[in-house]
DRENGUMAR-470502 format. One line per field, with one value per residue (C-alpha): residue number from 1; residue in one letter; x, y, z. Coordinates in steps of 0.02 Angstrom, whole numbers. Layout:
// residues N
pos (NUM, ...)
code (A, ...)
xx (X, ...)
yy (Y, ...)
zz (Z, ...)
END
This chain:
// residues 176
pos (1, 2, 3, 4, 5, 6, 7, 8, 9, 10, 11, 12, 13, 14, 15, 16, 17, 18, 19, 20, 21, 22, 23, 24, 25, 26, 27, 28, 29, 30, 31, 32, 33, 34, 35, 36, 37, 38, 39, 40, 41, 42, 43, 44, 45, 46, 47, 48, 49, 50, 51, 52, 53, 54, 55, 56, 57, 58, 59, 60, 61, 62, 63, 64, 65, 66, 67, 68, 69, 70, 71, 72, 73, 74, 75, 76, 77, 78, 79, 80, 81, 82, 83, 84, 85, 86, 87, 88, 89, 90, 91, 92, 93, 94, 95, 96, 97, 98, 99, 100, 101, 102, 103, 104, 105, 106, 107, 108, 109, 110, 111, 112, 113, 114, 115, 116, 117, 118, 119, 120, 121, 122, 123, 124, 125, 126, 127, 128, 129, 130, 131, 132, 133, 134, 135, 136, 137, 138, 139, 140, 141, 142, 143, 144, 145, 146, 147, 148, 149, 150, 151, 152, 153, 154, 155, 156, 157, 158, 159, 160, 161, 162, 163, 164, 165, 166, 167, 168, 169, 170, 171, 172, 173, 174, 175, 176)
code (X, X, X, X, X, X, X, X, X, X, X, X, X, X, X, X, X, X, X, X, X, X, X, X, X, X, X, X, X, X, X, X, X, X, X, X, X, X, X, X, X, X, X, X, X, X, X, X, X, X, X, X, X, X, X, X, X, X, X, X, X, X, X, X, X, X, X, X, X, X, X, X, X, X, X, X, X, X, X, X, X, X, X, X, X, X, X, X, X, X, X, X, X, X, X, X, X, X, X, X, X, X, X, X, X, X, X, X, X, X, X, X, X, X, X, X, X, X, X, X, X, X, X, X, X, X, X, X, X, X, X, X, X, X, X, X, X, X, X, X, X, X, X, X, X, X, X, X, X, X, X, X, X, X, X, X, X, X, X, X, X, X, X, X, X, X, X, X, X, X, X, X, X, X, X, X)
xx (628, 591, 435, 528, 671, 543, 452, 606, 654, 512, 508, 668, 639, 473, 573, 705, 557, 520, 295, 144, 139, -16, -34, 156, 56, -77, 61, 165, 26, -36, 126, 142, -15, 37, 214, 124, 13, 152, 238, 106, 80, 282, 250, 98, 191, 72, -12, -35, 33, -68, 20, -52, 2, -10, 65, 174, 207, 365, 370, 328, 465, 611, 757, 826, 991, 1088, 1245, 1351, 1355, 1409, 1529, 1599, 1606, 1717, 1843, 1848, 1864, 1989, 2075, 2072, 2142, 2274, 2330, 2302, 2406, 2538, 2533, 2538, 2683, 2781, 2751, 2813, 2966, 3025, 3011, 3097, 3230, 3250, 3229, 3365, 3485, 3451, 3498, 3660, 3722, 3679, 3794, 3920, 3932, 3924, 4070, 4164, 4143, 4199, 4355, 4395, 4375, 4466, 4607, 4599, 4620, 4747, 4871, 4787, 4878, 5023, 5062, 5029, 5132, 5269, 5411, 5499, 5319, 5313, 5466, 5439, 5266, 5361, 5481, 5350, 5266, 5428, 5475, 5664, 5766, 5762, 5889, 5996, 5907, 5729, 5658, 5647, 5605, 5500, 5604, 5754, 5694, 5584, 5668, 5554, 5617, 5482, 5528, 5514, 5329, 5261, 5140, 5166, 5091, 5109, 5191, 5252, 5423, 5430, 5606, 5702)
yy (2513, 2598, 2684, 2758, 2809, 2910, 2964, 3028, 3132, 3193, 3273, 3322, 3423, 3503, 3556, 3631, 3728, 3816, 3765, 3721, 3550, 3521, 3484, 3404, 3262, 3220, 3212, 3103, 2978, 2975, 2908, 2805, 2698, 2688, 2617, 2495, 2436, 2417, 2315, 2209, 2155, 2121, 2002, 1908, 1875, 1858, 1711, 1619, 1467, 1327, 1156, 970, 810, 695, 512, 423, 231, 202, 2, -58, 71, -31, 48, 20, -37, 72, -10, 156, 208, 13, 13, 201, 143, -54, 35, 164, 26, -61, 96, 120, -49, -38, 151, 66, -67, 38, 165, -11, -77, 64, 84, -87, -48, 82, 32, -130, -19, 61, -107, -181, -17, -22, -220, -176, -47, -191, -293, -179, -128, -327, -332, -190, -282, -473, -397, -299, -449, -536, -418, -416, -626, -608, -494, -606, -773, -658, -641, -817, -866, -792, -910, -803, -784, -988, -1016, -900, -973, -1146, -1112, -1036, -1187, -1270, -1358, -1344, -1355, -1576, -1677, -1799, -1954, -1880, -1870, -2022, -2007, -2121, -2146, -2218, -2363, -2423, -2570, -2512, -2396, -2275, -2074, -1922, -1888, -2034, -2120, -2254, -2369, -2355, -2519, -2553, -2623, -2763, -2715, -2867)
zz (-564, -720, -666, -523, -594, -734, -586, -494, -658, -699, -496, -517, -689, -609, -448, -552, -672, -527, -583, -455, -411, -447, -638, -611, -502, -611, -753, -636, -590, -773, -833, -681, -745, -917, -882, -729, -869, -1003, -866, -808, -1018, -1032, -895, -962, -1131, -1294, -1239, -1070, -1016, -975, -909, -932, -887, -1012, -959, -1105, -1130, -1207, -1161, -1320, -1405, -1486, -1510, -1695, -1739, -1807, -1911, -1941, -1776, -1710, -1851, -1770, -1598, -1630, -1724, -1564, -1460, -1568, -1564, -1375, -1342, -1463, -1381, -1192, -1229, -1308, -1170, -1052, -1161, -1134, -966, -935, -997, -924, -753, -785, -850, -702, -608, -705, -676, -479, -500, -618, -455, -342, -423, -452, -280, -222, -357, -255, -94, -163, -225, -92, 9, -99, -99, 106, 97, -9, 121, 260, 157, 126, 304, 362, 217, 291, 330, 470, 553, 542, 622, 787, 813, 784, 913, 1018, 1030, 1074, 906, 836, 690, 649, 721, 604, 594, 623, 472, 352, 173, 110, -70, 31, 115, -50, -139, -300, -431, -418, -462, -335, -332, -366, -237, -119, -12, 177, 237, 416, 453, 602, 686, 749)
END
């Protein structure tokens, strides 16, 4: 690239000086050589390079010990566990933290429900409760107000002195 671009300027300046072409061309392929050569030494470098293969046995190498560098690496390791088990720790924690809050709203809303249940027994007791409601269905099943007579107590018939309340036996009375 070199040689041409000096070769391309050097045309250029002896177009432009107007002189024969003739002594410009031996110029021209004077330098031409002297730049080729320059190149061709540039790519040879100061000395040439030979290659040889040369086969190495490293089996009965032994690799030495060396206590410093062991030393180094066990406290690394010690030091790696230790940040793992942090990092592990932590992470542990925080999703049973969020375990535990989705359980809390589970129970909270199973809180919601039992009382609202609750609260919808309660008004269902209310209304079967209701004495007026027990007497139509009574009478709608045909039962009335007791005759005199029809209902026996069982503290009147007892010869014992027993208070209201208290239990008795069942006994049956033979009529004659």
């Amino acid at each position: 690239m070199a040689t041409q671009a000096m070769a391309a300027q050097t045309w250029f300046d002896g177009a432009r000086g107007g002189r024969s072409g003739l002594g410009n061309v031996a110029e021209i392929a004077e330098r031409n050589r002297m730049l080729l050569h320059a190149q061709q030494r540039a790519r040879r470098g100061p000395t040439p390079e030979v290659f040889f293969v040369k086969h190495l046995d490293n089996s009965r190498l032994v690799k030495a010990a060396d206590p410093v560098r062991v030393k180094e690496m066990r406290r690394f390791a010690i030091a790696m566990t230790v940040l793992f088990a942090m990092v592990m720790l932590y992470g542990w924690q925080h999703f049973s933290s969020i375990e535990i809050g989705y359980r809390v709203e589970a129970e909270k809303q199973q809180l919601l429900q039992l009382q609202e249940q609750n609260r919808q027994l309660g008004l269902s007791e209310a209304q079967l409760c209701d004495l007026n409601r027990l007497d139509r269905e009574a009478r709608k099943l045909g039962m009335d107000i007791p005759h005199p007579g029809q209902v026996v107590r069982p503290e009147s018939g007892l010869d014992t002195d027993l208070g209201p309340g208290t239990p008795v036996m069942a006994q049956v009375r033979m009529q004659q």
